[in-house]
GUGUVO-750561 format. One record per residue (C-alpha): x, y, z; residue number from 1. Coordinates in pm, whole numbers, plus 50000, padded with zeros to 5 digits. Each point is the difference from the previous one (the first is absolute). Layout:
BEGIN
PT; X; Y; Z; NUM
...
***
This chain:
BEGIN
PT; 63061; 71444; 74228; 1
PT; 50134; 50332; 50014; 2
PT; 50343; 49991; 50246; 3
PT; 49966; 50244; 50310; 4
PT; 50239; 50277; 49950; 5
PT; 49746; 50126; 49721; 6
PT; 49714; 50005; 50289; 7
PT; 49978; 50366; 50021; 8
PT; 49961; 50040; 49597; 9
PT; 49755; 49753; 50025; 10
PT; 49791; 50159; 50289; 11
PT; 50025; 50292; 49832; 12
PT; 49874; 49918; 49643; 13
PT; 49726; 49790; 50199; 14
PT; 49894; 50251; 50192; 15
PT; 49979; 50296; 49761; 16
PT; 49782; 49792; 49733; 17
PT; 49783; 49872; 50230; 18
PT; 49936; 50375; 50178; 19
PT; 49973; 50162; 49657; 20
PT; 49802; 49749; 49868; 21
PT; 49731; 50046; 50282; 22
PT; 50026; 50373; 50061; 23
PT; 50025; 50078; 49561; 24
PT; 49639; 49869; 50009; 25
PT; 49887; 50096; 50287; 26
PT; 50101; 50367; 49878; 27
PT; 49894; 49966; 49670; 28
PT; 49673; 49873; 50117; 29
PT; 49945; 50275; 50212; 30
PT; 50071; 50286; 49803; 31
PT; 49812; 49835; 49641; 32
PT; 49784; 49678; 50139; 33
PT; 49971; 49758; 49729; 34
PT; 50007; 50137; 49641; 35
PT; 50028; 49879; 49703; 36
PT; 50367; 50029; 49996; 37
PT; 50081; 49911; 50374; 38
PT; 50209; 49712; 49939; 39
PT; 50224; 50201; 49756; 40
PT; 50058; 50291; 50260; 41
PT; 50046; 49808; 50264; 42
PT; 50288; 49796; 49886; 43
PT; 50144; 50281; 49836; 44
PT; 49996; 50131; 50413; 45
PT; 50103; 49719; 50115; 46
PT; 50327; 49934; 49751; 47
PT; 50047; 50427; 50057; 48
PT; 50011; 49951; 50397; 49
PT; 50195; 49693; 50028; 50
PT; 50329; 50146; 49819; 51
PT; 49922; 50238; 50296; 52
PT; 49902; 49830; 50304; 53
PT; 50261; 49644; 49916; 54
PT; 50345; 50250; 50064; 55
PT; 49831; 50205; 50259; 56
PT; 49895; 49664; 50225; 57
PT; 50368; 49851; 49941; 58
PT; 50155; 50311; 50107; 59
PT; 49752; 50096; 50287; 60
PT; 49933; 49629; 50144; 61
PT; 50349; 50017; 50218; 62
PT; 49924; 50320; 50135; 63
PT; 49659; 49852; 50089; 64
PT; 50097; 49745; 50190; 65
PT; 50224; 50156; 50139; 66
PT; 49777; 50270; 50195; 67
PT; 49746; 49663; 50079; 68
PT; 50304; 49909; 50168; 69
PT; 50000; 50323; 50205; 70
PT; 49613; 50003; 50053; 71
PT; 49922; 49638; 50059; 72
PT; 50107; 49873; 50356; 73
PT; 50290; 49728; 50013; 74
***
């Protein structure tokens, strides 16, 4: 198993494939249904958008919780 200090890399990685994964073919499908070459482009989205979205939810996740904090009721 993975020890706990690296929990928010983890999270992180986790959580940006999974998201891209989902939303790069639910984009892809939308904007060119399913052509011949669907597979191809959507990967190519998906890799493209997870060098994006992996830093951006490591980075952003703290501040997120943070204002749940503030919104949620203790």
């Amino acid at each position: 198993m993975i020890n706990a200090k690296y929990r928010r890399l983890v999270f992180s990685f986790l959580m940006a494939l999974l998201m891209t994964f989902i939303m790069s073919f639910a984009i892809t499908f939308m904007n060119l249904g399913f052509i011949d070459e669907f597979v191809y482009k959507w990967i190519s989205a998906f890799i493209k958008a997870f060098f994006i979205a992996f830093p951006s939810v490591f980075f952003v996740a703290p501040f997120v919780n943070r204002l749940v904090d503030v919104i949620i009721k203790k």
